[in-house]
N, C-alpha and C positions, 0 to 999 in steps of 0.2 A: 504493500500500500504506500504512494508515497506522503509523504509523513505531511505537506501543505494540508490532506485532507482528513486527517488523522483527528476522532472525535473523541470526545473522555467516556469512557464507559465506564462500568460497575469491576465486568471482566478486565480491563485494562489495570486498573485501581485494584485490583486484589492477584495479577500477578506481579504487578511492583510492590508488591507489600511482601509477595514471594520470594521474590530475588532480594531484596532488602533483609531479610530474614538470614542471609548466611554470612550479613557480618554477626550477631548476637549469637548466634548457634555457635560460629569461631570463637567467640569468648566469655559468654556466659554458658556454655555448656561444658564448660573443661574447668570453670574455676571449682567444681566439687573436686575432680581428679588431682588440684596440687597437693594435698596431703596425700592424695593415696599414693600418687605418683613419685613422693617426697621418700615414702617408705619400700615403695616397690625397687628403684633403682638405689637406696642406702644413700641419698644426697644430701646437703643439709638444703633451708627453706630457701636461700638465696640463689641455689642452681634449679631446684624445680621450679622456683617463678621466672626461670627465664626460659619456659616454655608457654609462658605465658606474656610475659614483657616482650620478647621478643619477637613472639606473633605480633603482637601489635604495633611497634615497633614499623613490622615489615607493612600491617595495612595501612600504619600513617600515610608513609612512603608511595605505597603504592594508589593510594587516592589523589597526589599528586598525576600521575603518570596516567591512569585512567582519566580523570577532569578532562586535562588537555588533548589526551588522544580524541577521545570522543567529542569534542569541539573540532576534528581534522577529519576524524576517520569514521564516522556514525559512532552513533551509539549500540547499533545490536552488535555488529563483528566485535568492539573491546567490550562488551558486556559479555560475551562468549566467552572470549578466551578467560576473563575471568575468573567465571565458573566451571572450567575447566581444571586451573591450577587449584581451587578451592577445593576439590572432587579430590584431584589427586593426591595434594599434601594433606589429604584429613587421612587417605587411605593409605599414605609412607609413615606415616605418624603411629598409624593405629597399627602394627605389624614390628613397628621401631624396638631390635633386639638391647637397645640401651641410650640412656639418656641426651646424647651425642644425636644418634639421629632422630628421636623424640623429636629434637627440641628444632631440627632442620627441616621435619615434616612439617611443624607446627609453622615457620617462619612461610615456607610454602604455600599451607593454607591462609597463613594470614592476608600473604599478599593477594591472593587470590580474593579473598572477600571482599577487598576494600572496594572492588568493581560493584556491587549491589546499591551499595547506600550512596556511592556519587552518584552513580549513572542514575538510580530510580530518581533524585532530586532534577537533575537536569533536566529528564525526561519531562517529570511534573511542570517544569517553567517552559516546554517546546509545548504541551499539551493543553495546560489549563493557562496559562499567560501568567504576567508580572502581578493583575491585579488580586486572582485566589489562591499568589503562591502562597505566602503567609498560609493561609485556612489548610490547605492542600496537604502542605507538608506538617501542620497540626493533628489533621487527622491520618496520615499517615502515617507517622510517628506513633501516633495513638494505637495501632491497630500493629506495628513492628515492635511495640515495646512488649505487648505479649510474648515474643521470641524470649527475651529476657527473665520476664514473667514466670515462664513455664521450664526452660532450659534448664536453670540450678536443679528443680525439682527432680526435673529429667535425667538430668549429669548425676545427681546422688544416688536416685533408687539405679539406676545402671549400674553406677562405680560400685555401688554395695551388695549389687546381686551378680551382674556379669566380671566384674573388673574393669579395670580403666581404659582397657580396649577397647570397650562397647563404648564411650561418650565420643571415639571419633569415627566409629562405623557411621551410625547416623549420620554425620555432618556428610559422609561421604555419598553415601545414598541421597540424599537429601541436594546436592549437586548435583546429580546427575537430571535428578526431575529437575530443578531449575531451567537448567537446559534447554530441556523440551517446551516450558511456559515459554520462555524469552522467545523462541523458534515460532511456537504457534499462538501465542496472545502477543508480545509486545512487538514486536518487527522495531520498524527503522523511524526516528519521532524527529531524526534532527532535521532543524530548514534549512535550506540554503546551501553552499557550495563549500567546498576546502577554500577556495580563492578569497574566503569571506570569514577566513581564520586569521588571529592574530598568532605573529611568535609569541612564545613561550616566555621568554625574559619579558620582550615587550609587554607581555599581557601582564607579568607577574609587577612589573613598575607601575601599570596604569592602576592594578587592584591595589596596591601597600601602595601607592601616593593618595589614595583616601583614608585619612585616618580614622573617619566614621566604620569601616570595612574592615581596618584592622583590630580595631576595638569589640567592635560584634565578634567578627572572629574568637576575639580571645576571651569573651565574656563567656561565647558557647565551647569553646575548650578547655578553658580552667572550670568553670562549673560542669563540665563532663568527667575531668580528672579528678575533681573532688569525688565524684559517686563511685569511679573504677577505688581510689584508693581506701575508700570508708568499705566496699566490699569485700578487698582483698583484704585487710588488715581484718577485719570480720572473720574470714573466712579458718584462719590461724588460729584466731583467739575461741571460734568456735568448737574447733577441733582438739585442738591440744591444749589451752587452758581452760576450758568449760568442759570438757571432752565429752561434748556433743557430737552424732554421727552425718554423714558427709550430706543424708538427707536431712536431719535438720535445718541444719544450712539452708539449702537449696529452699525450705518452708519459709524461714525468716526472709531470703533475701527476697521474697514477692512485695515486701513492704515496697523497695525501690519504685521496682517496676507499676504497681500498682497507683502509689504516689504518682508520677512521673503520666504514668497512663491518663489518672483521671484530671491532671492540670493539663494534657493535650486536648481531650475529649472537652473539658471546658475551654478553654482557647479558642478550640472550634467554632462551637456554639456563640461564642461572645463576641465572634468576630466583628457582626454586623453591628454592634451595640458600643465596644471601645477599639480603640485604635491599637493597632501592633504597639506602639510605643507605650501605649496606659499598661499592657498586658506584661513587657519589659521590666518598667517600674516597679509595679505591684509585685511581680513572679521574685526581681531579685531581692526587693525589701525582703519577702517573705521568707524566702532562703535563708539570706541571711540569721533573724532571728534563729530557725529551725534549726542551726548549726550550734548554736548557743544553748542550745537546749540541752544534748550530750551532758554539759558541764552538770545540769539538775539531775537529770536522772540519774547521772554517776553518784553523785553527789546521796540520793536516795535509796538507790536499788544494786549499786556497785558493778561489779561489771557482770554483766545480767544479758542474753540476749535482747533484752530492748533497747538496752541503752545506744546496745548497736545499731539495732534495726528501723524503731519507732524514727529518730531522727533522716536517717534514708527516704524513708516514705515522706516525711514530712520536708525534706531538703529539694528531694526529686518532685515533689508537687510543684512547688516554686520554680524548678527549672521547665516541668512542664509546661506552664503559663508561659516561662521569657523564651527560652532556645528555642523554638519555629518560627518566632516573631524574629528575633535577629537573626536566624539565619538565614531567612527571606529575606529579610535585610542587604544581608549581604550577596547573596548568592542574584540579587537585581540588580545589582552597582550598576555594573557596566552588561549587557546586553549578548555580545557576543562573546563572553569571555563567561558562558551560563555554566556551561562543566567546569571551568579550570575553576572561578571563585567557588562551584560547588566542593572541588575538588581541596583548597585550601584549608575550607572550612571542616572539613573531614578529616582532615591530617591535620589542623591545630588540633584535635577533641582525641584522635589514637595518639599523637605524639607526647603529648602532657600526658594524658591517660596512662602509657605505656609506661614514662621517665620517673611517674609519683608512684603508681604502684610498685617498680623496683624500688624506690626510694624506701617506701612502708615495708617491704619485705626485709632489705636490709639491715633497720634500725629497731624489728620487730622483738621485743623483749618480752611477751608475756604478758604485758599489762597494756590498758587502753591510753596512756598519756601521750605517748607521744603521735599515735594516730590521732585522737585530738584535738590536738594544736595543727596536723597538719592539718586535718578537714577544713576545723574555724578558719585556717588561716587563708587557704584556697578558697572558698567560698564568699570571703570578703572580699577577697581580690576579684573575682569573676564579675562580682554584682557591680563594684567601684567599676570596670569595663565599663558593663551595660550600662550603667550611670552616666558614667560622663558621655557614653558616645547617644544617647538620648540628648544629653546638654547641646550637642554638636550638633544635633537633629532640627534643636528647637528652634523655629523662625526669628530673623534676627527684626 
């Protein structure tokens, strides 16, 4: 079909929710398996989380590189290949006689995923236009956070019934259907010609010389890194100081995802009533506090899985409300540059993502303090972002 004629459908909208689904399957479905994976290969926790950092690591990177391709080369051929190396490195991983190439499957799959969540955002601004991206990628969002949602729960009863094998069979089957959606629902969305692409540096000076862009940017990747690191730090302290099992876990962390869901699902809905920017404001104030709250319940219930969790749901609400708003934001800037800005903004959210939760792995002692101070301290800084690049917004 060519893509000028290309109309929003129901079907359209729930196979980009499908391909979008193999970044969260890439890492919220394997955060159950670092302990098991911790104990199965004899490693301490700083080398199993870099089967995890280091996937992400690679989908930072590789959302780059998809953005831009797919502003050159359509969007269904790099959305392929994609989920191809996604398929593959889930199925080198899951087979991996020792931690060494564990941890090179997992970089494989990582990169391989990062293709779902650029390209479905790009697709959404060729399809639905600048004016319902906002809404678009709200409910989107809304309806991909399930992935995350259901994954831990998934990733535990597997890891505790199958072994840690079973959390990347799935991922890999789960590829290959991708596949076939992309092939027979989404085809080719991009307009217009390669001749009607900017270079790559070129485009990268036009996006970072709006400071409004880089600001949103990093409002939605430090309040993404705050939620990867409160979950991995979670994830240790569940297991080996609360010695809770790998499906517990996987029950608690739905607080996030739930949170996070239901400030998309409202976004949605509020759209026609406040503005992306009220939605911004509100979402990071709210955060903020929720992040402070940690300190109370510690303070009451000590280190308890609420302490961990309740704040999660309550942190992820507030980013549900602001990150579709700024990343629509951003991902409008500039027009022709719909993938690569999509692209940027995907690789600020895995790169911080990836660099904090090796950080919380590293300095992981046993007790909730110094995860903490990192959450508060990331989540102030995300919302300060969203803050002032609204300031930037406001009519002079």
């Amino acid at each position: 079909m060519n893509p000028k004629e290309r109309q929003p459908s129901a079907a359209l909208f729930l196979a980009l929710v499908a391909v979008t689904l193999v970044g969260p399957m890439s890492i919220h479905l394997f955060l159950p398996a670092l302990a098991l994976v911790k104990r199965a290969f004899a490693v301490d926790a700083g080398t199993a989380q870099l089967s995890f950092s280091l996937s992400m690591f690679a989908m930072a990177f590789g959302t780059l590189i998809y953005g831009s391709l797919s502003d050159r080369l359509g969007r269904l051929p790099v959305l392929i290949g994609g989920l191809v190396l996604f398929a593959g490195g889930a199925a080198v991983a899951a087979f991996a006689p020792n931690i060494t190439v564990l941890i090179l499957g997992r970089v494989l799959q990582g990169f391989g995923a990062a293709c779902g969540v650029v390209i479905a955002r790009a697709i959404v601004r060729d399809v639905y236009g600048a004016d319902r991206l906002g809404q678009m990628i709200a409910y989107l969002t809304a309806a991909y956070v399930v992935g995350p949602m259901v994954s831990p729960p998934l990733g535990g009863l597997l890891g505790d019934a199958f072994g840690w094998q079973s959390i990347l069979i799935v991922p890999a089957v789960f590829g290959g259907i991708a596949i076939l959606i992309a092939f027979a629902v989404i085809g080719e969305t991009r307009h217009g010609t390669p001749t009607e692409t900017i270079g790559l540096l070129r485009g990268y000076r036009r996006l970072f010389g709006s400071l409004r862009f880089s600001l949103f940017t990093l409002h939605t990747g430090i309040g993404t890194a705050a939620f990867f690191a409160l979950n991995t730090g979670a994830s240790y302290l569940m297991i080996d100081a609360l010695n809770q099992s790998a499906a517990a876990y996987g029950f608690y962390f739905m607080f996030g995802p739930l949170g996070f869901m239901s400030g998309n699902f409202l976004a949605g809905r509020l759209n026609a009533r406040f503005t992306g920017n009220a939605m911004i404001g509100f979402g990071a104030s709210f955060s903020v506090v929720a992040a402070f709250s940690m300190i109370g319940l510690y303070a009451v219930f000590g280190l308890h899985p609420l302490t961990l969790f309740l704040p999660s749901g309550l942190i992820s609400f507030g980013q549900g409300l602001s990150l579709p708003h700024a990343q629509a934001a951003a991902i409008a800037t500039d027009p022709p540059l719909t993938g690569t800005a999509s692209g940027i903004v995907v690789f600020a959210q895995f790169i911080l993502g990836a660099a904090l939760t090796q950080v919380v792995a590293s300095i992981y002692d046993g007790t909730i303090i110094p995860l903490m101070v990192i959450v508060i301290t990331t989540v102030v800084l995300a919302s300060s972002c969203g803050l002032l690049a609204l300031r930037l917004s406001a009519p002079r």
